[in-house]
N, C-alpha and C positions, 0 to 999 in steps of 0.2 A: 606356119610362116616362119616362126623360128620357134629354139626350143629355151624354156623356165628348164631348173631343176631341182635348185636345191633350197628367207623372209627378206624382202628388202623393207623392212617398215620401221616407224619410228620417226619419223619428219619428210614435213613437208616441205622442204630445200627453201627454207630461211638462210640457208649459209652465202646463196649469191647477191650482192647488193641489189640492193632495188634503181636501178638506172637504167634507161632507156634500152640500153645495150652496150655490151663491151666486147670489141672489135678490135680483130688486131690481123695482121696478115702479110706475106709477104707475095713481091709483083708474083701473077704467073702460078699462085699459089690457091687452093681452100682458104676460108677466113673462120674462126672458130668465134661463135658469137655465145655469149654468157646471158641465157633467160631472163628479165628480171622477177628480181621474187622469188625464184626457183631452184634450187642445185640441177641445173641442167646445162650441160654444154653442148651445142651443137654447132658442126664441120660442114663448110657446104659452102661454092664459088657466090649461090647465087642470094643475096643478102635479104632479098622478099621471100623466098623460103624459110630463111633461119626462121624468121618472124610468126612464120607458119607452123614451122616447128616447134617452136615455145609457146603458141595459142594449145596446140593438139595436145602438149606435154602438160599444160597446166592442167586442162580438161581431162585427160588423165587423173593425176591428182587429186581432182574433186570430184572423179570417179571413185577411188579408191578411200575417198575421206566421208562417203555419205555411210559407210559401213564402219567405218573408224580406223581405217587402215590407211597407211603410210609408208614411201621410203625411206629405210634408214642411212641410205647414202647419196650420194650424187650419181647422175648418169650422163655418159655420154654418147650425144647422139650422129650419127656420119654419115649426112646423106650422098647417095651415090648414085651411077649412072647403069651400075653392073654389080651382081652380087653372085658368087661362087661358092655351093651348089647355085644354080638358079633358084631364087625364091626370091619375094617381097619385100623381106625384113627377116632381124635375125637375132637375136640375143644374145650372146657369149657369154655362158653361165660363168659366173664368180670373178668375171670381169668388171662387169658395172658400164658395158658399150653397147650401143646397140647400132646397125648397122639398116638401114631402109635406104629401099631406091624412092629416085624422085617423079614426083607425078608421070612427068613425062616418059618415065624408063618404066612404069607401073601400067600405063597403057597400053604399050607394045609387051609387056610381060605376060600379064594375069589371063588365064584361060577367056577365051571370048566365051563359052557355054558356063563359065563357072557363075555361082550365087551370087557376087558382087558386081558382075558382070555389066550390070546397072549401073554401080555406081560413079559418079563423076569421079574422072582421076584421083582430084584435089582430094576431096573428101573419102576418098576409098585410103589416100597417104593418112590424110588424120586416124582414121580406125587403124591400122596398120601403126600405127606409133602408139597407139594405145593399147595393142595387141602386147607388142614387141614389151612395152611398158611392165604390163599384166606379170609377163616371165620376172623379168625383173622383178615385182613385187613378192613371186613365188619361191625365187630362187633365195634358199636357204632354209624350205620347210622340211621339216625330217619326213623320207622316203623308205619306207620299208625292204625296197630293192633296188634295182642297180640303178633305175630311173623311173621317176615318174611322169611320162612324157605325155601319157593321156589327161592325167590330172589337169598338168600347166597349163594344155592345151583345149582340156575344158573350161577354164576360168579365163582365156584368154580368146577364145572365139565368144564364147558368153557378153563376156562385157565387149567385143566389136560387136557384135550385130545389135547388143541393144543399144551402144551408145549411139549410132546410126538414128539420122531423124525419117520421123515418119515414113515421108515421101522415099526415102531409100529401102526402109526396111519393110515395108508392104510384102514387094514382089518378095520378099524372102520369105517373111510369116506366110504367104499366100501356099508354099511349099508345105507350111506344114499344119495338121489340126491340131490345135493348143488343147482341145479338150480328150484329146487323146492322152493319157498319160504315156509317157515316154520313162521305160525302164531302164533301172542302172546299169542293167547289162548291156546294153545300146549303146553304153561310150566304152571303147576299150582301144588299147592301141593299135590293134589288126584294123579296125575301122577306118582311125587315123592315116592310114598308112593305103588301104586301100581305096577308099573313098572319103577322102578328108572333109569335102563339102556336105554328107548325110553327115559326118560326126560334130560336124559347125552347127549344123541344122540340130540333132539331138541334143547339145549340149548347152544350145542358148536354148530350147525350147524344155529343157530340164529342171534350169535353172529357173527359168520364168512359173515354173507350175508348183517349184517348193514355196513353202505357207511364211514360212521368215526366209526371207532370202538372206539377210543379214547373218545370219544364225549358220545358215550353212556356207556362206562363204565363208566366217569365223573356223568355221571346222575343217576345212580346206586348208584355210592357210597354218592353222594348228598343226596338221599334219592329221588328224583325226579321221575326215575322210581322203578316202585313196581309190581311182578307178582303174589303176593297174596292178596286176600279178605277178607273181613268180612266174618267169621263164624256165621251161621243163631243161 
């Protein structure tokens, strides 16, 4: 959905006050609403949204804090009606932005046969902001080559399908046997690229069957481990 590359950790976005929200906007215009609580800024006409957007972003956050990890920056978020390439959501490595369409433009986008395909719009935007999130959290971990774009995008479908509640994530597990061990060869970026949906599927179903999961996410964002190679 987009792509992580290079650590955004280190705080949990105490730098925005804690107020209801801060609003500001011009007629005819986006209105940029400040999370509270959060270093999060989010761009978007329709003001129920924002609000939406800084529940998903928090959730996020205490995604990445039950392992001990954190942004070290602020992020800004811009929902939109239309995203070019076509995709979901997107991250603009070492920008600190990230770019998600809105429920409504998520409906009419996202494959009718794909793996989320279930999901309620609303709730398919949440996971998608915490996907988008994920990259951000990654980008800045040292990459042994040009990109590590299978990595991001295993720690970043990972934590979407499991943060998905139950009644969402069934129809997904139901794709795959858990007690099947799933090899590290199984995630690579030819996969990503060809069939993105089995690599969604191997990468949350990888992550769920290692014994610390804490342990290996730590070693991810270390740089320690890497499920991409040198291009010939």
């Amino acid at each position: 959905m987009g792509r992580g590359g290079s650590a955004r950790r280190k705080s949990t976005g105490g730098a925005a006050p804690a107020l209801a929200a801060l609003l500001w906007a011009l007629p005819g215009t986006a209105s940029e609403t400040l999370c509270p609580g959060i270093d999060i800024r989010v761009t978007t006409q329709d003001v129920g949204l924002a609000g939406r957007t800084c529940r998903a972003a928090g959730a996020a956050i205490e995604t990445f804090a039950a392992c001990g990890h954190s942004l070290d920056t602020g992020l800004s978020i811009t929902i939109l009606d239309r995203l070019d390439p076509v995709c979901l959501g997107l991250f603009h490595c070492g920008t600190d932005r990230i770019e998600v369409l809105s429920p409504a433009a998520i409906a009419t986008t996202r494959r009718p046969d794909g793996i989320f395909a279930h999901v309620p719009a609303e709730r398919m935007f949440d996971s998608i902001v915490l996907h988008e999130m994920t990259h951000a959290l990654y980008d800045g971990t040292p990459c042994p080559f040009r990109h590590c774009v299978a990595t991001s995008e295993y720690l970043a479908y990972a934590f979407q399908i499991d943060a998905l509640s139950p009644e969402d994530r069934a129809p997904i597990a139901a794709r795959m046997d858990l007690a099947q061990p799933v090899k590290r060869d199984a995630i690579n970026a030819m996969l990503l690229m060809l069939a993105p949906d089995r690599f969604a599927l191997n990468a949350w179903a990888h992550l769920e069957q290692r014994a610390d999961r804490c342990a290996w996410i730590d070693g991810i964002l270390q740089g320690g481990i890497v499920f991409d190679h040198a291009l010939p």
